[in-house]
PLY file of the C-alpha trace (Angstrom):
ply
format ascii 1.0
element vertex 456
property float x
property float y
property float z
element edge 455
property int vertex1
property int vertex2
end_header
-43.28 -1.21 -33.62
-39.75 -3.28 -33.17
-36.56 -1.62 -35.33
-33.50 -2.86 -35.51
-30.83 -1.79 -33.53
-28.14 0.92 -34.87
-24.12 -0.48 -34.76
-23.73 2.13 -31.58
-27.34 0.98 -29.50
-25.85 -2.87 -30.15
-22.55 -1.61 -28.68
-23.64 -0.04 -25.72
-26.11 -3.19 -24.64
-23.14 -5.50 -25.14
-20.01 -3.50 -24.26
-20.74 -1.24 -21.86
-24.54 -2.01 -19.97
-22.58 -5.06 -18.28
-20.35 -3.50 -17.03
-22.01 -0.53 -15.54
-23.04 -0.38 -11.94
-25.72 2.39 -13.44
-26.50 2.00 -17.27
-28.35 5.07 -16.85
-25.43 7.47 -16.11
-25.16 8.04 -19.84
-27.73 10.49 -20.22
-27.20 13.22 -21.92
-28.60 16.48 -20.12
-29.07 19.99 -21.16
-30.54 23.26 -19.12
-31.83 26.23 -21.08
-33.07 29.61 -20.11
-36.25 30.32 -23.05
-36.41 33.76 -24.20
-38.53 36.61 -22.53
-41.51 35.88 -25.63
-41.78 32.34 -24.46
-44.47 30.89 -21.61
-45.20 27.43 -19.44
-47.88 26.85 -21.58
-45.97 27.75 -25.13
-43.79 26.02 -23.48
-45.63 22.49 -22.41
-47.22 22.45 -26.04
-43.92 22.51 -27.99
-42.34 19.05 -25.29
-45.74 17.62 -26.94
-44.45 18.29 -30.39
-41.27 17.53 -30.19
-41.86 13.93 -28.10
-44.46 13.44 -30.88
-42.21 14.44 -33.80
-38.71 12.52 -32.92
-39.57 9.09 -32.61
-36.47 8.20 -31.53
-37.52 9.45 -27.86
-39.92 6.89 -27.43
-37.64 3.92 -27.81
-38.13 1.35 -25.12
-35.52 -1.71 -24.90
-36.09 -5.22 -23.54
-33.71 -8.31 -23.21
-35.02 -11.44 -24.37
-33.62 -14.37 -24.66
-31.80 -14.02 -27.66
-30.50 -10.49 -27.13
-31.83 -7.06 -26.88
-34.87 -5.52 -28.74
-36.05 -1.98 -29.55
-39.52 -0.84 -30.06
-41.12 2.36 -30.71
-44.29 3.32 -28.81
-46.68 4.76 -30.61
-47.43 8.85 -30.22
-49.35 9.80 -27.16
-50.32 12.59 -24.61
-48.37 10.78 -21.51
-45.44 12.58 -22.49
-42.96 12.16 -19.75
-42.67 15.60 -18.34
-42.90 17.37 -14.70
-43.60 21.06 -14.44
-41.73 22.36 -11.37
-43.42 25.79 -9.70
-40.23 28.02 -8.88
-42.43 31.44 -8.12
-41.35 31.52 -4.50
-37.85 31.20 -4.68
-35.38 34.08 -4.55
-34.53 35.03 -8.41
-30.61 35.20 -6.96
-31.64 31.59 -6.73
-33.45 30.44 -9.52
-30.35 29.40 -11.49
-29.08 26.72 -9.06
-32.60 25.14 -8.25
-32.87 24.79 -11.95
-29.39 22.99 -11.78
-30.48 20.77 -9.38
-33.93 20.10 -10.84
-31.96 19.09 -14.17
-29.51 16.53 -12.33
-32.49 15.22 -10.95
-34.37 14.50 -14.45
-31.25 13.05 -15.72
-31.33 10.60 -12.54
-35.00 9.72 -13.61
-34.44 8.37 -17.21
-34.19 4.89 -16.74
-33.08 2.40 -19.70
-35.06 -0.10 -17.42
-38.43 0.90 -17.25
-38.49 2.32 -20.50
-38.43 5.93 -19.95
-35.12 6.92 -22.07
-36.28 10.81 -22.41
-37.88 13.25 -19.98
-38.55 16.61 -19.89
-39.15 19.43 -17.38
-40.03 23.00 -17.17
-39.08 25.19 -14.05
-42.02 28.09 -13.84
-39.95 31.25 -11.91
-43.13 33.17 -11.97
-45.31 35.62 -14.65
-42.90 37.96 -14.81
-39.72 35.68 -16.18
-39.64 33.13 -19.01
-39.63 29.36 -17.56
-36.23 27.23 -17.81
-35.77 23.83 -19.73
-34.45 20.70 -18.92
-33.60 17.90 -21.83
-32.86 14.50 -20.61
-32.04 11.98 -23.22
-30.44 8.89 -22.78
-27.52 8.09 -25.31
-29.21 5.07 -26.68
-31.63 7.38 -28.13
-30.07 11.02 -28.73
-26.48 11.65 -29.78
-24.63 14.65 -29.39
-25.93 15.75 -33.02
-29.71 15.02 -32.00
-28.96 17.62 -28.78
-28.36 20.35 -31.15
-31.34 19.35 -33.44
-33.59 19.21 -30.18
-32.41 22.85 -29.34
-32.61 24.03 -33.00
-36.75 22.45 -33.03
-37.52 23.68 -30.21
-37.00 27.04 -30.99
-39.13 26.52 -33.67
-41.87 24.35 -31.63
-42.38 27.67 -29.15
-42.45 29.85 -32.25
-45.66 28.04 -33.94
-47.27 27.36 -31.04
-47.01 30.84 -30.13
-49.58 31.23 -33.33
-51.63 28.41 -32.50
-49.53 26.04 -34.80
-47.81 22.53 -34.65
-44.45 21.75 -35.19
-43.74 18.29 -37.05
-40.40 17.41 -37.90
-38.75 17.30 -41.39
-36.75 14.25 -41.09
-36.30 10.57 -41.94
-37.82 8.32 -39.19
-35.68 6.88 -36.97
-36.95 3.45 -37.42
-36.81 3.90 -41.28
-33.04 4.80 -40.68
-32.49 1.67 -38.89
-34.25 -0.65 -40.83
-31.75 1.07 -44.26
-28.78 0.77 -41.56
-29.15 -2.26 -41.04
-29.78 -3.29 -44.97
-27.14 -1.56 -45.92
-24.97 -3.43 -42.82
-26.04 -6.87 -44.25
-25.73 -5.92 -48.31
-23.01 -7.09 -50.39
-21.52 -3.74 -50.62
-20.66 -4.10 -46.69
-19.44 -7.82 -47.12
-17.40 -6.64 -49.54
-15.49 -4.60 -46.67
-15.07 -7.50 -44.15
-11.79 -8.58 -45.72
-10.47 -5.21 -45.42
-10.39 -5.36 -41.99
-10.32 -9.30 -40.79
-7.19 -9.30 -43.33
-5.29 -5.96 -42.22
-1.45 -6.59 -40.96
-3.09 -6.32 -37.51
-0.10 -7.77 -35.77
2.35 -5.11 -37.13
0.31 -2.48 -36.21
0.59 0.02 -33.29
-0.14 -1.61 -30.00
-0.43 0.70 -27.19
1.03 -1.08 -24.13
-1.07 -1.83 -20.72
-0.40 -2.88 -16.89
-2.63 -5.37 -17.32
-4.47 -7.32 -19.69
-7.94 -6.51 -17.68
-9.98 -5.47 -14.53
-10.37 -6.96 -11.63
-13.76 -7.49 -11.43
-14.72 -5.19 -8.59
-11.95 -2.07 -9.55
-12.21 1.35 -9.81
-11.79 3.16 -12.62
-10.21 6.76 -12.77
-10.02 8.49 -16.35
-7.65 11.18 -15.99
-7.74 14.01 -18.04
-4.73 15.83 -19.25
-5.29 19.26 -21.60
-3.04 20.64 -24.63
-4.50 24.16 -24.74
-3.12 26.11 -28.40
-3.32 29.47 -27.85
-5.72 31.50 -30.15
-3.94 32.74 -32.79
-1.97 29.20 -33.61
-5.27 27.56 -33.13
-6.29 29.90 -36.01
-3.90 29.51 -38.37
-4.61 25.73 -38.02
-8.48 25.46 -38.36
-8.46 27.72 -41.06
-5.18 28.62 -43.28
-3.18 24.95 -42.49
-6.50 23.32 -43.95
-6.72 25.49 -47.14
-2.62 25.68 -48.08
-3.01 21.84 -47.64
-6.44 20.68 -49.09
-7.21 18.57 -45.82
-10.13 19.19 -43.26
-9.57 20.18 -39.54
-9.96 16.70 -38.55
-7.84 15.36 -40.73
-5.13 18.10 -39.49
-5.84 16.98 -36.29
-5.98 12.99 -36.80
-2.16 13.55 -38.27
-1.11 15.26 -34.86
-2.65 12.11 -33.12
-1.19 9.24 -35.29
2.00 11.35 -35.37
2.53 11.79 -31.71
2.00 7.70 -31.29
3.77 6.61 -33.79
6.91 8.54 -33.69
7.19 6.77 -30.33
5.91 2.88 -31.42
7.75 3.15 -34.99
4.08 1.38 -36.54
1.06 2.32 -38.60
-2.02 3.19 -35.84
-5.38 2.04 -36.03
-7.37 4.64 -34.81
-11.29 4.82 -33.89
-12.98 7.73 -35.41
-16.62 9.07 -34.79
-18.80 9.71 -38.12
-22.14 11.05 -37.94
-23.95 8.35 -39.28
-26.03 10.62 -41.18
-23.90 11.11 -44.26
-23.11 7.46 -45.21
-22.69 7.07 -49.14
-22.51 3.90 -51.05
-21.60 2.25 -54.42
-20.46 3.60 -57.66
-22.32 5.35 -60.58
-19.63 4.41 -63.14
-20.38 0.52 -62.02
-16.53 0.03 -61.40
-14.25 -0.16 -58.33
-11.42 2.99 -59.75
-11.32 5.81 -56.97
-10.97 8.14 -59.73
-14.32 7.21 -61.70
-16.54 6.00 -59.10
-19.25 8.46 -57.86
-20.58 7.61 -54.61
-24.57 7.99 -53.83
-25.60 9.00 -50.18
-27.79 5.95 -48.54
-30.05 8.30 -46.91
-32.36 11.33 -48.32
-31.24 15.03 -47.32
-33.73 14.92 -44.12
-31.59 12.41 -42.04
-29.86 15.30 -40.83
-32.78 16.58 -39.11
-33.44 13.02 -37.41
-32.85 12.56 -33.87
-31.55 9.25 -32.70
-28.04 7.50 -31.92
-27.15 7.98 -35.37
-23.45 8.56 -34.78
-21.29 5.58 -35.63
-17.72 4.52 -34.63
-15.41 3.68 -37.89
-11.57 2.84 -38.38
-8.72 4.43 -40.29
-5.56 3.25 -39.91
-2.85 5.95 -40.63
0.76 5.99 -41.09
3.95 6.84 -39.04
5.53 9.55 -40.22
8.75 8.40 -41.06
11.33 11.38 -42.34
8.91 13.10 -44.33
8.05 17.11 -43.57
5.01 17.80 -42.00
3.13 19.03 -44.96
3.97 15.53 -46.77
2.86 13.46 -43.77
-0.31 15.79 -43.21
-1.53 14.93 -46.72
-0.49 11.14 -46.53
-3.17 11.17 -43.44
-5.31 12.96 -45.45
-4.96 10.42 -48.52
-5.42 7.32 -45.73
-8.55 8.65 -44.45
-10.35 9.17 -47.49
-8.82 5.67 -49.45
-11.16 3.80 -47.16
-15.34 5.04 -48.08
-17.43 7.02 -44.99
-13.94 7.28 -43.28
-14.28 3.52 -42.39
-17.63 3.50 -40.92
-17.99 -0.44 -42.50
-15.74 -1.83 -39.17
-18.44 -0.59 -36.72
-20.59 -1.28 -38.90
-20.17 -5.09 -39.84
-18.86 -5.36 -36.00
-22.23 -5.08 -34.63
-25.34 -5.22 -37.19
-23.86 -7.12 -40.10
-21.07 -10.00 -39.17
-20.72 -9.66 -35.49
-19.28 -12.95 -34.80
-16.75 -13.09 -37.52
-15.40 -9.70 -37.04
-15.57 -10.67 -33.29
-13.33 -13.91 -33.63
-10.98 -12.44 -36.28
-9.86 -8.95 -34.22
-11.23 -9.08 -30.78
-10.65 -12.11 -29.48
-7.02 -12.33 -30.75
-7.10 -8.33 -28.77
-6.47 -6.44 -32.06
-8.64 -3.04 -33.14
-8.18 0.48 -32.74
-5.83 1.95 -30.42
-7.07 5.01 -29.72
-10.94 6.98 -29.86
-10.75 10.63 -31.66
-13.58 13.06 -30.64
-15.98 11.18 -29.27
-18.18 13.43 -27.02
-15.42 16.50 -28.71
-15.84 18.36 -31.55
-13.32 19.90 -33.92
-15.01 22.83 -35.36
-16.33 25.96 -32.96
-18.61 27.36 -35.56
-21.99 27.07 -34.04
-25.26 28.90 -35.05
-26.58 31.60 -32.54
-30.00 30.08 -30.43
-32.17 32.13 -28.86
-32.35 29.12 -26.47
-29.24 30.33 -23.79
-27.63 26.96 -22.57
-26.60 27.04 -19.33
-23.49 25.07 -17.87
-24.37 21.66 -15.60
-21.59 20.58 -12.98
-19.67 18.18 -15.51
-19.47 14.70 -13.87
-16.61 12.75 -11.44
-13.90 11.32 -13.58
-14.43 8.01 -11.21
-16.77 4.92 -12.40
-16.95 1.13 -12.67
-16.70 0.71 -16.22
-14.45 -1.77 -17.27
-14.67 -0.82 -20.92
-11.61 -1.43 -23.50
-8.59 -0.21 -22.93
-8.54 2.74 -25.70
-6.90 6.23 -25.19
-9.36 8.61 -25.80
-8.20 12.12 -27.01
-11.00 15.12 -27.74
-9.77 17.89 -29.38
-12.10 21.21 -29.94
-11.65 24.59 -31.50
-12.45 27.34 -29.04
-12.36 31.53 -29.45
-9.91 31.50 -26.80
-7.76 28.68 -28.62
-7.72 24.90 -29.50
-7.80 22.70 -26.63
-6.64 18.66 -27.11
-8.14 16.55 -24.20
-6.61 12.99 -23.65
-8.38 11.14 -21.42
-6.57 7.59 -19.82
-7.29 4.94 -17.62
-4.55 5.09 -14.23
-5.22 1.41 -14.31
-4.37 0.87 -17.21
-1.91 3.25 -19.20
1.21 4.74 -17.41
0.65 8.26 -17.13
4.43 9.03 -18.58
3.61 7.35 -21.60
0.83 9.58 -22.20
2.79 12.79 -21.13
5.06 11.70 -24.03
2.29 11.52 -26.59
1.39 14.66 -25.06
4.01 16.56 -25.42
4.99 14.59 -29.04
1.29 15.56 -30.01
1.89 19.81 -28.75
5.23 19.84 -30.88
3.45 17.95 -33.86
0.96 20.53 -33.86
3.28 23.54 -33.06
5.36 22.09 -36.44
1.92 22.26 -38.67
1.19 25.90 -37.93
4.62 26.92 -39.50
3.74 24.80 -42.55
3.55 27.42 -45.48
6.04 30.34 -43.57
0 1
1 2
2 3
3 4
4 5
5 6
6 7
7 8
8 9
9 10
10 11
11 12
12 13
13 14
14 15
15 16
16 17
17 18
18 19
19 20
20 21
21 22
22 23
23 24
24 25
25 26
26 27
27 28
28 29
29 30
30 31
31 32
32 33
33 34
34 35
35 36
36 37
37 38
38 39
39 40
40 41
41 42
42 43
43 44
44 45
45 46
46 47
47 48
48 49
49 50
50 51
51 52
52 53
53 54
54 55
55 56
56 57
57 58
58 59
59 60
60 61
61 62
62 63
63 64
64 65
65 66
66 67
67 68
68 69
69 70
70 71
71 72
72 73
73 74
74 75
75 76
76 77
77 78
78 79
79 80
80 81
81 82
82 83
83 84
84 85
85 86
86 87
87 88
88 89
89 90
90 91
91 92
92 93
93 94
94 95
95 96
96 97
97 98
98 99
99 100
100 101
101 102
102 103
103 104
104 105
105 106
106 107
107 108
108 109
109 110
110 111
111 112
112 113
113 114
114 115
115 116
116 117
117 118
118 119
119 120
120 121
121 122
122 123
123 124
124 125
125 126
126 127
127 128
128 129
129 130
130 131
131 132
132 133
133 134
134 135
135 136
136 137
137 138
138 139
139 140
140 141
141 142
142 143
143 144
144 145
145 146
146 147
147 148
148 149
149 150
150 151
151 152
152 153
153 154
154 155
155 156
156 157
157 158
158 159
159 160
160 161
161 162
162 163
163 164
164 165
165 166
166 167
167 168
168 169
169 170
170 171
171 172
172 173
173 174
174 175
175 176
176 177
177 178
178 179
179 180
180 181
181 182
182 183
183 184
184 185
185 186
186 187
187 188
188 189
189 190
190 191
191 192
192 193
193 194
194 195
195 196
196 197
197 198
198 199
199 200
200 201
201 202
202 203
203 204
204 205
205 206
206 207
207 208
208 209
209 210
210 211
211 212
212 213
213 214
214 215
215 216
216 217
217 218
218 219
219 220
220 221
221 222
222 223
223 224
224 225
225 226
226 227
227 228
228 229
229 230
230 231
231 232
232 233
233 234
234 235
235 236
236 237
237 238
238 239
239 240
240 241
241 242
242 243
243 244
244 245
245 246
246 247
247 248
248 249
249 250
250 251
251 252
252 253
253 254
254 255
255 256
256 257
257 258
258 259
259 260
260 261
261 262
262 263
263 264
264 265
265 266
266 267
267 268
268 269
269 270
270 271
271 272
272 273
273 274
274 275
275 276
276 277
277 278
278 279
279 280
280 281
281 282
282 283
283 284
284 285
285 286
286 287
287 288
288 289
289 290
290 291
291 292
292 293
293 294
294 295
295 296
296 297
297 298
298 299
299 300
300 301
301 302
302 303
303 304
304 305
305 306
306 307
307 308
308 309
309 310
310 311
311 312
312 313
313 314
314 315
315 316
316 317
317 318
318 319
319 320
320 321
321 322
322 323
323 324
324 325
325 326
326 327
327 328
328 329
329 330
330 331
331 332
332 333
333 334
334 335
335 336
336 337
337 338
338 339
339 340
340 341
341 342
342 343
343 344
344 345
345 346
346 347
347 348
348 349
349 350
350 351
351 352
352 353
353 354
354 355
355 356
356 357
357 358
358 359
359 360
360 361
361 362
362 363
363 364
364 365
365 366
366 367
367 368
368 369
369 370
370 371
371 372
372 373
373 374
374 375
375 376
376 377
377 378
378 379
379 380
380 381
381 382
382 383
383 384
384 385
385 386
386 387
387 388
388 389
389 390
390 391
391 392
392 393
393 394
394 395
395 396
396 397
397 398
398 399
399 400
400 401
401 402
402 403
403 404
404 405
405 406
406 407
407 408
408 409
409 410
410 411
411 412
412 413
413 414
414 415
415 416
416 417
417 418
418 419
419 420
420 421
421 422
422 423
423 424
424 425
425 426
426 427
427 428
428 429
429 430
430 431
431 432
432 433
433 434
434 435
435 436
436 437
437 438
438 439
439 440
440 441
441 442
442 443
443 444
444 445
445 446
446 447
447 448
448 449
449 450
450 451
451 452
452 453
453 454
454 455
């Protein structure tokens, strides 16, 4: 079965595949230790399920001649899974084999041959539940679908532990790409396009570069440098900040962003943000265009947010500077930019890459306009998470180093911890000047020192 491509799969196979040496070293890879009730066999049958239940895993991709396709293949019993026997090693040791087994999965999904998922178990033995590795390339899993995975299988062990099946209770991924890309192509959508081909984009925030682009055969190092908020300031801004002002974390956090940039460039910022892609709404009930009447209808049923796939979709806010206004004022004024503009701009990736590709394309990226910076993508801002009986265990995170010669955005992650909020932003040597980003570093730490006293 061929489905359309979501804005983020079109991305990646036109963006970033070129210019990887190894396309497949974004895979997404997770290690869990099952609980004591769970076996290899429980085990084996719920990977069955869940390959069978998430479409989405069984995407294959192929490059034609006029671009790249996606097809489903249908459900099967070659599910793409090893089952490692671990009985003889030392159980000091069982831990770090199932490390390395895991890197090694991840190595084996291949957007190539067509094998974008794999799965393995790692048997210690009858007397100790097996381990779990998840290997899921990003073209078909986003960070979302991870959690989802986790959250089914759980569930898949459970009913198979009573003889049952699990199926999944969630819109098919190819009937959310077909909608997506409806909904990219609709009127609504077009609608949108002179939003962003007309913005001021010239006036705008541009963040300043060594040079215009790689050399065809450089290295690239992203540096990381960390803001870490201790606990009880990183408190007072995920929860009482939010409430005194009416705005969400990531809107709180957004203003710290825009505000450390733009105190420094004296312009409004275009900024990339990441939406989930599964809460998209559209139109208006009251058949008029007045923010204050219009009553927005969500595209997709409930059950897309138990569908795995690379649902997760870049959009674009742009926000303003700051000016002389107190923080409170400004924090709102974010707040009130953000929501102005429907699914927090999700129409600019969007019409970018499944509805008017080459327009958007020769009105902002050829003339080297768009967003300046990527918020949270691969972060999160909220630390709630439910409790799993699935324990995750921590991989070796990967080298900083690759040959990507992507754009040249600042990306900044910022995530609520218990031991405090951490801000992440992550730069190209090559590219940015590592003072400027100390600046916005140390801009963004005060910014965010200033919001925490809002309401004293």
């Amino acid at each position: 079965m061929e489905v359309p491509l979501t804005s983020e799969q079109a991305w990646f196979l036109d963006v970033i595949h070129p210019e990887l040496w190894n396309p497949n070293l974004w895979t997404l890879t997770r290690l869990y230790k099952m609980p004591d009730e769970v076996d290899c066999p429980m085990l084996e049958g719920a990977i069955r399920d869940i390959w069978n239940a998430h479409s989405s895993l069984r995407a294959q991709f192929e490059r034609r001649h006029d671009g790249w396709h996606q097809r489903i293949v249908d459900r099967s019993d070659a599910v793409p899974f090893r089952s490692f026997d671990a009985s003889t090693i030392p159980r000091d040791q069982l831990r770090t084999v199932a490390t390395q087994i895991a890197a090694e999965v991840g190595r084996m999904v291949d957007v190539d041959s067509g094998t974008l998922a794999r799965f393995a178990i790692v048997d210690p033995g009858a007397d100790e539940s097996p381990y779990l590795v998840v290997a899921a390339h990003h073209l078909v899993a986003d960070g979302i679908s991870l959690s989802l995975l986790e959250r089914d299988f759980e569930a898949a062990c459970k009913l198979r532990s009573s003889g049952k099946h699990f199926t999944a209770n969630a819109v098919p991924f190819e009937e959310y790409a077909n909608r997506i890309q409806e909904f990219s192509r609709s009127d609504e959508l077009e609608g949108e396009l002179n939003h962003w081909v007309n913005l001021p984009w010239e006036d705008l925030t541009r963040i300043p570069t060594r040079f215009p682009s790689y050399h065809t055969d450089s290295v690239r190092q992203v540096c990381s440098q960390d803001i870490d908020i201790p606990a009880d300031t990183a408190t007072r801004l995920a929860y009482e900040i939010p409430k005194i002002l009416e705005v969400t974390e990531q809107e709180l956090l957004l203003a710290a962003v825009a505000d450390s940039v733009t105190s420094l460039t004296g312009r409004d910022l275009c900024i990339k943000i990441v939406h989930n892609g599964r809460a998209i709404t559209y139109g208006s009930a009251s058949g008029d265009n007045d923010p204050e009447t219009a009553v927005r209808r969500h595209l997709m049923p409930p059950r897309v947010f138990n569908t795995v796939g690379w649902l997760a979709t870049c959009g674009a806010v742009v926000l303003p500077r700051r000016g002389e206004c107190d923080a409170a004022t400004y924090i709102q004024q974010v707040r009130d930019a953000i929501r102005c503009i429907p699914n927090s701009g999700i129409s600019f990736g969007l019409l970018r890459w499944a509805g008017h590709p080459d327009r958007m394309r020769r009105h902002i990226d050829e003339k080297g306009w768009g967003p300046q910076v990527h918020f949270n993508y691969f972060g999160q801002a909220s630390k709630k998470r439910n409790n799993r009986a699935l324990q995750r265990l921590q991989l070796p995170s990967a080298e900083a180093y690759s040959t990507h010669t992507g754009t040249p955005e600042l990306n900044v992650r910022a995530q609520f911890r218990d031991e405090g909020l951490r801000v992440s932003w992550l730069y190209d040597r090559h590219l940015h000047e590592k003072s400027m980003v100390d600046t916005f570093m140390s801009r963004c730490r005060d910014a965010l020192s200033e919001y925490s006293a809002v309401g004293r």
